[in-house]
N, C-alpha and C positions, 0 to 999 in steps of 0.2 A: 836701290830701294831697301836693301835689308839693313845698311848700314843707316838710314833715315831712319829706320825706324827703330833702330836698335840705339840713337842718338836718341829720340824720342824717350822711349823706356827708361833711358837714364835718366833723363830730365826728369822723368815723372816720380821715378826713385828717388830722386835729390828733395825737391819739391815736395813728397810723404815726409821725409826724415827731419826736414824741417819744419813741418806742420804739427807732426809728430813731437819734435824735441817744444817748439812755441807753447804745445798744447799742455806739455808735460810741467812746464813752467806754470803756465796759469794754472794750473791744478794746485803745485805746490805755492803759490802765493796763494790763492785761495783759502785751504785747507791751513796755513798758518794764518791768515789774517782770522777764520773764523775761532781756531783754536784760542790767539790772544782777546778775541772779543767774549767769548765764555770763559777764559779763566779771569779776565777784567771783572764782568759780570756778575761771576761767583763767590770772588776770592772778597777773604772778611778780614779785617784785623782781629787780633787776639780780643780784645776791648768790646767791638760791634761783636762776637760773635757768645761772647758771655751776657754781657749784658741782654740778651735779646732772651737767654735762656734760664737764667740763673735769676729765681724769685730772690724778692728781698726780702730777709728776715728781717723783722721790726720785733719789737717787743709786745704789740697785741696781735701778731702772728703769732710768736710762741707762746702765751696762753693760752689764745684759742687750741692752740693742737695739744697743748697739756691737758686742758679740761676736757676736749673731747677724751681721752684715751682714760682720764680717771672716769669721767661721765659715764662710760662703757661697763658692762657685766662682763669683770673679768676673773677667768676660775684660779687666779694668779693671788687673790685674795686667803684663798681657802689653805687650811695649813692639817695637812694628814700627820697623824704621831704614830710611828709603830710600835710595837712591842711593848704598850700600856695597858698592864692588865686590870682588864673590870670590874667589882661585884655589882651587886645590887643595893647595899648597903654605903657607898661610898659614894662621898660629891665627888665629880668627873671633873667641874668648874675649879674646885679647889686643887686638883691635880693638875689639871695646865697651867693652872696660874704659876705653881711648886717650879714645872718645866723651862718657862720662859721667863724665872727670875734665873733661874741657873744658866739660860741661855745669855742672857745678860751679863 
């Protein structure tokens, strides 16, 4: 009787390790089939993956973004002098002008 049953147990042991090892199989085909079906999926060529991203510059694209940024109030305009001393009596207009022929 013990020896029945202890043939049994084996069997039932043999019988796991191969449902076990079958199962372990379908996991790993699985788990790569799905892996190649998202990297399929995903995967872009250099070409699809610019194109898709990368605007086209034309030549009335870059006007338009030139004009806007002239268009704009910019304090980039404005031009500070130091160290130009003042009176009251003196053209200020005829002193910058002096400045920025000599910058020239």
């Amino acid at each position: 009787l013990k020896s029945g049953l202890i043939r049994s147990q084996s069997t039932v042991i043999k019988l796991q390790a191969e449902l076990l090892e079958i199962k372990s199989k379908q996991l790993e085909s699985t788990v790569k089939t799905a892996v190649q079906n998202t990297v399929q999926a995903e995967i872009k060529t250099y070409s699809q993956a610019v194109s898709k991203t990368a605007p086209v510059l034309t030549e009335e694209n870059l006007k338009k973004v030139v004009q806007n940024a002239v268009s704009e109030e910019d304090r980039s305009r404005n031009v500070l002098i130091f160290g130009l001393k003042e009176s009251d009596e003196e053209k200020l207009c005829d002193k910058v002008d002096v400045i920025f022929q000599q910058i020239d």
